[in-house]
N, C-alpha and C positions, 0 to 999 in steps of 0.2 A: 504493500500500500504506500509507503513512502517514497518510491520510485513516481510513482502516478502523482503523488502532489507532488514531489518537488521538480515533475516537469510540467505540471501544469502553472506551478508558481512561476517558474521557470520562462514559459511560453507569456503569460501575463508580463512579467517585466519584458521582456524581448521587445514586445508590443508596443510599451510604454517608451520602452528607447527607442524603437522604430519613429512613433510619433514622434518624440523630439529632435531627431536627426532631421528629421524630414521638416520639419518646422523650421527647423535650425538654417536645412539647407534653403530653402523659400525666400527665410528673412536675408543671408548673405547675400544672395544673389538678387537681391531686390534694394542692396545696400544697406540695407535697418541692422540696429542691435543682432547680437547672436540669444540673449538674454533677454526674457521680460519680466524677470524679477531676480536680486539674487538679496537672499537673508543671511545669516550670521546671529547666533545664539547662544546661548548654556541649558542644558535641562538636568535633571536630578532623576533618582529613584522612585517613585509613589510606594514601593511595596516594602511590605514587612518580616520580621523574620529571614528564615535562612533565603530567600527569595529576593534580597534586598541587596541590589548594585551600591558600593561604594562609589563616593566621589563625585565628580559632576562631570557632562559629556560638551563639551565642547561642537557645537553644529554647524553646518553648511546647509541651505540648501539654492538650487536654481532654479527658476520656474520657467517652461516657455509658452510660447503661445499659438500649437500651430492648427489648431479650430478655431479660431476668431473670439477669441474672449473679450479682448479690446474694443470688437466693434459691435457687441450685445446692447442690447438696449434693454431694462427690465428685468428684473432677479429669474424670470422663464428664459431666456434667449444665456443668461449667465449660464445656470443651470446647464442648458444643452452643447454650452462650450465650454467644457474642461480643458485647465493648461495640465501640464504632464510638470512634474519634478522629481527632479533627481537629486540626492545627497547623501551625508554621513554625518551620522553622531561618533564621535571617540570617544570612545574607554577611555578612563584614566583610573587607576589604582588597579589595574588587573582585570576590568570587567570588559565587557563585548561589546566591540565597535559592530556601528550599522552602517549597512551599503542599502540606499533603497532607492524605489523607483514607483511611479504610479501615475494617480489623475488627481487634481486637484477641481473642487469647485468652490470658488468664493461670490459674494450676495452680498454686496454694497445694501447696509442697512438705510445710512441715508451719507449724505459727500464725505463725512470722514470715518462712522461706524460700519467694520463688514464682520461678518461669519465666512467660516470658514471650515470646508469637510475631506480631507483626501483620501484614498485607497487605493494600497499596490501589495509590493510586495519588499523581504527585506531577506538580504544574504549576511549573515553576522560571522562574529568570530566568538563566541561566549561557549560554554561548557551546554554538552547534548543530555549527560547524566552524572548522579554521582557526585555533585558538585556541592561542599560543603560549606562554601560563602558565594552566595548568588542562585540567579536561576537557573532550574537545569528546563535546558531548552528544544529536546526530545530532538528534533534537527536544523541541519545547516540554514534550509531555506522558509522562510516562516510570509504571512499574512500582515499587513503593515495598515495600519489606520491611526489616523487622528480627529481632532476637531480642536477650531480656534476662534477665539473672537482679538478683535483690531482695532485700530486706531491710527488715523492717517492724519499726520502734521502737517504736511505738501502732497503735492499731486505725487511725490518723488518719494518721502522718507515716511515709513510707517513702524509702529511697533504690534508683534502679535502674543498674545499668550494662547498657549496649544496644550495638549495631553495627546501623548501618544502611546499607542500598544500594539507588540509585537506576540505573534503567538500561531501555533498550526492550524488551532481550530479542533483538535483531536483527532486530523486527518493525517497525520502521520506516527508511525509506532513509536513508543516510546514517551517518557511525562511532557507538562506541558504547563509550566510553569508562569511561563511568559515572561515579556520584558511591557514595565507600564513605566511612564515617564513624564514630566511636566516640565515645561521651562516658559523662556522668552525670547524671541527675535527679533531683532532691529532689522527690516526690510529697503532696501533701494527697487524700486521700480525705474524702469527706462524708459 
């Protein structure tokens, strides 16, 4: 069974990188940004007990735009055009950096408040079992989501606070602990 998720997770991110390539490729050749958002963060642990990451992760992420997100009119039209993002949280104290990938949809509440929802998928480096400080994470390639709400200063500089969780879902053998996390992102839009 873990073969079948982790190339279906697999296939998901592919997708999601396909889309941003292809996005990527659009905007170069049309002169624009390669980027249309790139964030910069910290987020911490939520969990307790043995299940609980030390330290704080240090984040990246990029967002791009290649379904027309920019040119939606209306939280329906936002909706039907997810940007794609790609990035990494770090370990630090020994705990499991994340490589992830997905869709993004954000809903301008009104000019400076939006929400914010993504899902992909996330390849880590943390412990599968067995693992006596932190989560044991059953396997390599796991289910990625979050949700955030924002705050926009300029059309340009925004901050977001997110919660995110990483986990297989119980589709792959072995525990599944998960990884749950909270922080903040200072955002540049282009």
């Amino acid at each position: 069974m873990s073969a079948d998720f982790g190339s279906i997770v697999l296939r998901f991110l592919t997708t999601a990188l396909f889309a941003a390539v292809a996005g990527t490729a659009g905007s170069a050749s049309a002169g624009e940004q390669i980027f249309d958002e790139l964030r910069f963060g910290v987020s911490t642990s939520l969990q307790s007990g043995h299940s609980r990451e030390d330290g704080v992760f240090p984040e990246i992420t990029a967002l791009f735009d290649p379904f027309g997100y920019e040119q939606a009119v209306g939280w329906q039209q936002q909706l039907l055009r997810p940007r794609v993002h790609l990035g990494t949280s770090i370990g630090t104290a020994g705990e499991a950096t994340q490589f992830f990938t997905g869709f993004t949809w954000t809903v301008d509440l009104n000019e400076k408040l939006f929400a914010e929802a993504g899902f992909g998928g996330v390849i880590h480096t943390g412990d599968l079992d067995n693992n006596d400080d932190g989560p044991d994470l059953g396997c390599r390639v796991l289910f990625h989501e979050y949700a955030g709400a924002g705050y926009r200063f300029t059309p340009h500089w925004n901050v977001m606070a997110q919660i995110a969780h990483s986990s297989h879902a119980n589709l792959c053998d072995g525990p599944n602990d998960g990884m749950t996390r909270a922080g903040i992102q200072i955002g540049y839009k282009f």
